[in-house]
N, C-alpha and C positions, 0 to 999 in steps of 0.2 A: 260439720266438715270432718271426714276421716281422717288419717295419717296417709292412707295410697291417695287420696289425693293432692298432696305435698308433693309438687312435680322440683326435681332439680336437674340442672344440666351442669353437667359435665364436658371440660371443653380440655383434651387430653391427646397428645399428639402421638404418645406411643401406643397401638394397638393394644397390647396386651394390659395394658394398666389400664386403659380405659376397661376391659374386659372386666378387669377384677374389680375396678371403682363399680361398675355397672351394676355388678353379681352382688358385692356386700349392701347398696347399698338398695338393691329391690329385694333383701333377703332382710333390709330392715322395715321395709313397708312403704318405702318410698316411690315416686313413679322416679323412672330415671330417662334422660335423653342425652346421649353423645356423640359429641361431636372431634374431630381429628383436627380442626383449623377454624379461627375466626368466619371461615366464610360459612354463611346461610344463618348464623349466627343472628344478625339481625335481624332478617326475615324471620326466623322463629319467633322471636322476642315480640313481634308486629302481630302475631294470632294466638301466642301462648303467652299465661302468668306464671314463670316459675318461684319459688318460694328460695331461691337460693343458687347459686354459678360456686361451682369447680374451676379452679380456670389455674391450667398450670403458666406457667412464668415464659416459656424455651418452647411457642409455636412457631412455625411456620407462618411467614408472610408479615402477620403484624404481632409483637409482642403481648404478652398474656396482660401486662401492668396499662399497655400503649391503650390496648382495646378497652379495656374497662375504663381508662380515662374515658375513653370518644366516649364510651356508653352513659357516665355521669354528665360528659358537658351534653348530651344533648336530653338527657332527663331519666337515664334508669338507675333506680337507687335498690338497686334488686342484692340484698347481701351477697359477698365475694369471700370466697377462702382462695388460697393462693396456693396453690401447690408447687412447690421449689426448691432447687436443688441450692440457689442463691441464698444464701446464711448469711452474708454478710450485713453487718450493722446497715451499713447505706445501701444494704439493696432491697433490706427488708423494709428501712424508712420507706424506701422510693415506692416500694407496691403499698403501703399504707395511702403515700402523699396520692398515690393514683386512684384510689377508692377504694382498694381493699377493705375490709374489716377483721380477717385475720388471715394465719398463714401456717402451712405445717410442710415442714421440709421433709425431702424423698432422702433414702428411704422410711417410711412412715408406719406406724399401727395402725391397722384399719380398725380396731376398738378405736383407738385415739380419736383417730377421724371421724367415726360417727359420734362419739361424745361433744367432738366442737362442731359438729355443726347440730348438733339437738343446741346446744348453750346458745347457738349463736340463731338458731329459730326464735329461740325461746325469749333474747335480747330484742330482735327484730318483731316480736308479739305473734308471730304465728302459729307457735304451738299453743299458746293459753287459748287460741280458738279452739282448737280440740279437745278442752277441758268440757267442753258444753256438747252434745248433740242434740238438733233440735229436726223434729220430725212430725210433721199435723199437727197437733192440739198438745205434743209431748216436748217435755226438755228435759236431757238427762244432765244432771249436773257430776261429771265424772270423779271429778275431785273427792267432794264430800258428800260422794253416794249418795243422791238425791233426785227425785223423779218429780217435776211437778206435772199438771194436765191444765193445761188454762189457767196455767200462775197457780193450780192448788195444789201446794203439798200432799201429795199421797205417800203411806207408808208400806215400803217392800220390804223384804227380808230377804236378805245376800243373796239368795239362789235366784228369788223373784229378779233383782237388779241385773244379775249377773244374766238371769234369760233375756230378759228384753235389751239389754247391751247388744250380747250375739244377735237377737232377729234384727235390730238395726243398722248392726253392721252388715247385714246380709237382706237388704228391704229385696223383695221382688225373689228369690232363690228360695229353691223349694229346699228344706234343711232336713235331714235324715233324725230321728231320732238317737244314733249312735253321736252324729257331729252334736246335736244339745246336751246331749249326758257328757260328752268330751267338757264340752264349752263351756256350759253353766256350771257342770257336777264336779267338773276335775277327777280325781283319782278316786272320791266318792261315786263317780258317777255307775262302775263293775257293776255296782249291789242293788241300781235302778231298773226298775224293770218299768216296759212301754206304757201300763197301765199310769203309774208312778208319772211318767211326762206328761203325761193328757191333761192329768190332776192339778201338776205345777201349772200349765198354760192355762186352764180357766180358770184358778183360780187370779193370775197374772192379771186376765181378760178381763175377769168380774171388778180390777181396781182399776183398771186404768180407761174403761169400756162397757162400764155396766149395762147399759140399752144398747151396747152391739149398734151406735152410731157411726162410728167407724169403720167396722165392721174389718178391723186389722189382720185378726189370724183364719187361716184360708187351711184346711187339711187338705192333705194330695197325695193323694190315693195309691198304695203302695210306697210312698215314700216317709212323707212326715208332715212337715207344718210350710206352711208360707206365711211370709209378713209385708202385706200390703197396706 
C-alpha cells in the first residue's frame, strides 16, 4: 500500500481553507476529497474507505461534533481531527465525548497539521502498513531495508534497494532514465551515465529474477525501463 493511496476527507465549510487543506495535504502524498457540508457525506463513506476525516466544528446544517456522533452510533470508527475555532475546555471535551480523536484550533500550522495526523495514522495502524510493500513474489520491508523474494532474504546494496523502491512505486510507468538516476542516485546520480543504469537494473534483475520468471523489467524504446 502506497502513502497516495491514504485517501482523507476533508469536511470544511469555508472555501478557501478547504483549498489550502486540499493543496498541503496532496502536496504531502495524500489522496484528498472535500467537502463544504455534512451532506453526501455519507453516501461517500458507503463506496469509499478513507484513512482519516478533517471535519471542522462550525458547518452548516448539522454540527461538525453532531455528525461524527451519528457516524460512531451507527458504526464508523474512521479517525476524526477537529478543526476549531472552540478552545474552550468544555467544548474541546464535548468534540472528544463525540468521537473525536484529536483537535487543532484555527488559526493553525499546516506543518502542525500534517504531523498530527501522520501520529494519529500511525496510532490508528495505518501507516505501519506502508512500512512493508508487497508486490508478486516480492516484499519490501521499508524500515529495515530489506528485500525478501518468497520469504528469502536477498541481499541489495542502497542503490539496488533504493531502485526497486522507485519501480514499485511506479508498477506499469514507463520511468526515463533521468527520473532513476534522480530517484535511486540522488545528487550522485550528474556523474551516471545510461550505460551505468542498464548495469544497476540487471544486475537488480539477476537477484531478484534470475530465470527471468517474472519477467518484471520491460525496456521502452526511447524512453527507459518499465516495471511490470
Amino acid at each position: 500500500m502506497q502513502k497516495d493511496s491514504i485517501e482523507i476527507i476533508v469536511i470544511e465549510d469555508e472555501e478557501d481553507l478547504l483549498e489550502l487543506l486540499e493543496y498541503h495535504l496532496s502536496k504531502e502524498g495524500y489522496t484528498v476529497t472535500g467537502f463544504l457540508s455534512t451532506e453526501n457525506v455519507e453516501q461517500f463513506l458507503e463506496e469509499e474507505t478513507p484513512s482519516l476525516m478533517l471535519v471542522d466544528r462550525n458547518l452548516p446544517g448539522m454540527e461538525g461534533s453532531e455528525f461524527i456522533a451519528y457516524l460512531r452510533a451507527i458504526g464508523y470508527d474512521i479517525p476524526v481531527i477537529f478543526l476549531t475555532a472552540k478552545d474552550q475546555e468544555s467544548e474541546l471535551e464535548e468534540g472528544f465525548n463525540a468521537g473525536g480523536d484529536d483537535y487543532i484550533c484555527k488559526p493553525f500550522n499546516p506543518r502542525e497539521l500534517t504531523l498530527r495526523i501522520k501520529a494519529l495514522l500511525k496510532r490508528a495502524g495505518v501507516l505501519q502498513k506502508q512500512e512493508r510493500i508487497k508486490y508478486k513474489m516480492l516484499t519490501m520491508d521499508l524500515v529495515h531495508k530489506k528485500l525478501f523474494v518468497n520469504d528469502e532474504l536477498i541481499s541489495l546494496t542502497n542503490l539496488e534497494f533504493n531502485l526497486l523502491h522507485t519501480f514499485l512505486k511506479n508498477i506499469d510507468k514507463p520511468l526515463t532514465r533521468d527520473f532513476l538516476r534522480q530517484e535511486a542516485w540522488g545528487q550522485e546520480g550528474e556523474g551516471v551515465n545510461d550505460n551505468a543504469v542498464n548495469v544497476a537494473i540487471n544486475r537488480l534483475k539477476n537477484k531478484i529474477d534470475p530465470q527471468n520468471d517474472q519477467n518484471y523489467f520491460h525496456p521502452v524504446w526511447g524512453v527507459g525501463y518499465k516495471f511490470h
